[in-house]
N, C-alpha and C positions, 0 to 999 in steps of 0.2 A: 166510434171505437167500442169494442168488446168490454166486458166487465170483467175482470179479473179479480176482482171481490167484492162479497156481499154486505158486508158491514163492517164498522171497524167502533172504537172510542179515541176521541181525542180529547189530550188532555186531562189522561188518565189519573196523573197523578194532584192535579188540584182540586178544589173543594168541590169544584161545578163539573163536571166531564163532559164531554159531546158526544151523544150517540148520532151517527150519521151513516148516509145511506150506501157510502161507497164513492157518492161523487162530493164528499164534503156540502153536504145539506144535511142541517140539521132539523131531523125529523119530529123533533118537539116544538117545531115554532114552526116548520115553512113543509112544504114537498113542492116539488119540481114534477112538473108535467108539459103537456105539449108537444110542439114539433120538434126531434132531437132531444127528448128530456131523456133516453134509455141511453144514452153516451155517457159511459164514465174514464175516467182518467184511468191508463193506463201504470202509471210511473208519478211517484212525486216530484215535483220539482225540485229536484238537487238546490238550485240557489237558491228558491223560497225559505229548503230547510235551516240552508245558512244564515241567512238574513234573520229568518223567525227568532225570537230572544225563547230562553228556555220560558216556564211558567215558571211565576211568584209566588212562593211557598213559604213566605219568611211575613215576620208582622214588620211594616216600615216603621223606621227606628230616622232622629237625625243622631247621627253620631258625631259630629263635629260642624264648623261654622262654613267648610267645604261640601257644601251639600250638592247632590243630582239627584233626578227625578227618577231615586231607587234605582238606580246605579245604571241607567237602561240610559242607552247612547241616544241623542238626539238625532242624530243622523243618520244614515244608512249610506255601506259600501258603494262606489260605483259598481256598475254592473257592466262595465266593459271589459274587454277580453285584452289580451296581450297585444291584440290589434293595436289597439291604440298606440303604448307610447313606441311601436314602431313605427307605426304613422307621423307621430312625433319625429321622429330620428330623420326618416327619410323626407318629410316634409318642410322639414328645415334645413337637409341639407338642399335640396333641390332650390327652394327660395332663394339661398343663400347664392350659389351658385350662379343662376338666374341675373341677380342682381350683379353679380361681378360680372357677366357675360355682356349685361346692356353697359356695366361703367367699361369696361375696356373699349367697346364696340364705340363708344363716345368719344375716347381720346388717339383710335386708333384708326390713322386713313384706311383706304381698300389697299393702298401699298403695301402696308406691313405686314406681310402676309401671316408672319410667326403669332405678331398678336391677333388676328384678327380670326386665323386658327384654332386660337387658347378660347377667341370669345367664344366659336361654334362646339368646343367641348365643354366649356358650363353649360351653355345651352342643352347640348348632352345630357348633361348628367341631372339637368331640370328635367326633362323630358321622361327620362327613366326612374328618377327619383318621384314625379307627380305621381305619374301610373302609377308605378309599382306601391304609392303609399294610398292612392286612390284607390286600388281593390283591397289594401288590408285592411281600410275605411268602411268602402262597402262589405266585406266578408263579417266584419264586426254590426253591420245593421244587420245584417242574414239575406238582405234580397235589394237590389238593384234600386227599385223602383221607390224604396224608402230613400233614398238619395236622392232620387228625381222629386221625391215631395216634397223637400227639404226646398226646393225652387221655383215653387209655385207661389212664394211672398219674397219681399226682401223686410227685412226687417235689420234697421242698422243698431236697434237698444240688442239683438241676441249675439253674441260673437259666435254660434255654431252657426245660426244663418248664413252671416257674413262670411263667415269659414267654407261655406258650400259655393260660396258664390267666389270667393277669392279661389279655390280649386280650379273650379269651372272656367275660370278665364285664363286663371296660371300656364295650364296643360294644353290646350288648344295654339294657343300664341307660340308659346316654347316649341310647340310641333312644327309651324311655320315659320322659325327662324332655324330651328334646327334643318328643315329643308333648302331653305330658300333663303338662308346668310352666305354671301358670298359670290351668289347668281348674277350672271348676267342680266340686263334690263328691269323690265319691270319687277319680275320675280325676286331680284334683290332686293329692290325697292320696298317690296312686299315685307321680305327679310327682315330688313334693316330696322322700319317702321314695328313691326312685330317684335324682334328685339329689347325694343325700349318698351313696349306696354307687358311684354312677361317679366321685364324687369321691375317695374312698377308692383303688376302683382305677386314676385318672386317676393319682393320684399315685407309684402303684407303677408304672403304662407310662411315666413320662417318665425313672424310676430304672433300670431293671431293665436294662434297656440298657446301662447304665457296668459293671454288675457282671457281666453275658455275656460284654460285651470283656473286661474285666481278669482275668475266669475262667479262665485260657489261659494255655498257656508262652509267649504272646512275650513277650519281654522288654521292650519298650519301655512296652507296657499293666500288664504285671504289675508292676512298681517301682512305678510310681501308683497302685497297683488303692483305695487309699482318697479321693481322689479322681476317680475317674474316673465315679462315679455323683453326686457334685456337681457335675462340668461337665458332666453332660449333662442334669440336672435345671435347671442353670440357663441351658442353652440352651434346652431346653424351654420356660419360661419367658420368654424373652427373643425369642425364638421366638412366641410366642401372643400377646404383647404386640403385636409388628409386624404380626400380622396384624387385629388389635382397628386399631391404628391406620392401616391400609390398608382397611378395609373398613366401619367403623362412626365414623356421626357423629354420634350425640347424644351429649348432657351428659356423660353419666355415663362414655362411653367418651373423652372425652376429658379426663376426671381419672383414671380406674382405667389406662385404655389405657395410656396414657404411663409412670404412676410404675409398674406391674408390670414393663412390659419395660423400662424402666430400671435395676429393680432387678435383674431377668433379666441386665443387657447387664453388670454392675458385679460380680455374683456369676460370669458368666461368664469374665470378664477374670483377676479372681482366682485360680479354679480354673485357668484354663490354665497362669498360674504357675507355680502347686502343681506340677502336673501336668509340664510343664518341668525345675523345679527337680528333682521326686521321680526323673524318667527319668535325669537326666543328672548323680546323682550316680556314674553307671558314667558314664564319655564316650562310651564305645563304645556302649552304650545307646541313648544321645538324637541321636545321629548324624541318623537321620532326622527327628528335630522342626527341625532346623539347616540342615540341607543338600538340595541335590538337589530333585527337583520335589513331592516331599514336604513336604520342609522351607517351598519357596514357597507351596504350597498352605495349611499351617497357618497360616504369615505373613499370609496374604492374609485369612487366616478372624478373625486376629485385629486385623487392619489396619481392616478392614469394620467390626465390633463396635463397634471404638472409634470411628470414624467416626462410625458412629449415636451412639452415644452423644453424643459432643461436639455434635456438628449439635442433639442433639434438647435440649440447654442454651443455645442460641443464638435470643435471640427475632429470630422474620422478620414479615414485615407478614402472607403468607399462610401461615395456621397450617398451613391445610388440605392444600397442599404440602408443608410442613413433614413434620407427622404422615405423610404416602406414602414422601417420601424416606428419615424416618425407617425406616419400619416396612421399606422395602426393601431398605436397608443391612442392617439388622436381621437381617432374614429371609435375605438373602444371605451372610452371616456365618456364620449357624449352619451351611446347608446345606455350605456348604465345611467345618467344622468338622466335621461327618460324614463326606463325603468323605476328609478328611485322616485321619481316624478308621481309615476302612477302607483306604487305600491305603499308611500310615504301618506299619500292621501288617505287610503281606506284606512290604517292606523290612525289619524289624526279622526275619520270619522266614527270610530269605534271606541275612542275615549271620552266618554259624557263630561269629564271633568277639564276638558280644554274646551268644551264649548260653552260649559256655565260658568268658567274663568274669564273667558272674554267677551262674555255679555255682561258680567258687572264690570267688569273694565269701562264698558262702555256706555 
């Protein structure tokens, strides 16, 4: 890369300043030589600068029996991109899905045709739901082939591990019932068999999620971590329902449609509770589920939920409306409830005083 300047100082304004060369080498202790030493950065890094805390220009003081380590946050933002809690959204619904496609497929002969129909569009919507959350997964690593490293170990103590390898098998299977459910011979057989092993690991992609989040020092996720893969298994759920009811109109999906992601929207309701109650046994903790655009965001995610729900108990003349409204409430509910997921977090890691609250806690 070009140089676009010759020298600069950093950290102008405290006692010590850095004179450096242009590529952030500081020329009073080191120089940079060699092969590629004349490459300097062309652009700072935007997120670095975020991340970097300002300089401490203040004498430390303890001011109260609340102390932190000069008010400087323990932890640091995630660095994931919006990718994520859509990844979230659509990987849960698709699990969810998944899983209801292998239980109908269990209780329903090859006779039934209506059910056995409803199983090949969860199957569906696993299918489109993995992909489609599979490249906002990868577009969030920047390159393909970091997902493929991800599967050169298994490793069952990391849940991002396991999370690569429960994809991997989710998507592939799901593709194979979605072709070959329903088939004649062997190809059914194929189907059928396939069926029940994406359902398997539909049900671990709509889990594995709560317990990646809650895997982690922030504080807000960690206090709930035993909840937090039941509200996102029953968003998942609740989740796949709204889309059954948004997009499919025969019989059977409009008995299965409805009571799943009702039962989705009622288990979802609950765990947030949990989840709630578990954060803000520290107050300092659950600050962000409470307050701030945070706080609204998860409000609104549970505002929606319940909405659908209530609406989808309310007989109207047109059902057909009904079952949209429903499933859009529905579906809008969750995605904010991921949202809030991912944005709830980096607040809880930017406040030093819920971290040094619940390490004397503990």
């Amino acid at each position: 890369m070009s140089s676009t300047s010759e020298g600069r100082t950093r950290y102008s304004s405290s006692i010590d300043p850095v004179s450096t060369d242009g590529r952030d080498i500081d020329t009073g202790i080191a120089t940079l030589s060699g092969e590629a030493a004349q490459q300097r950065v062309k652009h700072e890094d935007k997120h670095l600068a975020e991340l970097a805390p300002e300089v401490w220009d203040r004498t430390p003081a303890i001011t109260d029996a609340d102390t932190t380590y000069y008010d400087r946050p323990l932890l640091k933002p995630s660095v994931w991109s919006v990718d994520i809690p859509i990844y979230y959204f659509l990987g849960g619904a698709a699990g969810a899905a998944l899983s209801l496609g292998a239980a109908i497929q269990l209780v329903a002969p090859a006779e039934q045709r209506e059910l056995r129909r409803l199983s090949a569009i969860c199957h569906w919507i696993g299918i489109i739901g993995s992909t489609a959350g599979a490249g906002f997964l990868v577009h969030d690593l920047g390159r393909p082939m970091r997902f493929m490293a991800m599967l050169r170990v298994f490793r069952p103590t990391s849940p991002m591990n396991v999370g690569a390898w429960i994809l991997s098998a989710a998507a592939p299977s799901a593709m194979a019932t979605g072709f070959f459910l329903n088939a004649p011979g062997i190809l059914g057989t194929i189907g059928e068999v396939c069926g029940y092993i994406s359902g398997i690991f539909g049900a671990a992609l709509a889990t594995y999620t709560g317990v990646l989040v809650s895997n982690t020092a922030i504080p807000v996720w960690q206090e709930p971590r035993r909840w937090m893969p039941v509200l996102f298994a029953a968003s998942g759920a609740a989740t796949a329902g709204s889309i059954i009811d948004i997009t499919y109109h025969g019989r059977a999906g409009r008995r299965i449609g409805p009571v799943f992601g009702a039962i989705g929207r009622v288990a979802e309701l609950a765990a947030t509770l949990k989840v709630e109650h578990a954060a803000s046994a520290i107050p300092k903790i659950g600050e962000p589920l409470h307050h701030g655009g945070t706080g609204v965001l998860w409000k609104t995610a549970t505002a929606l939920t319940a909405t659908s729900l209530v609406l989808s108990s309310i007989p109207l003349r047109s059902k057909r409306k009904k079952s949209i409204a429903v499933g859009l409430l529905g579906a809008a509910g969750s995605l904010c409830m991921r949202f809030a997921v991912h944005y709830i977090a980096n607040a809880s890691a930017r406040d030093p005083r819920a971290s040094f609250q619940q390490q004397r806690r503990s």
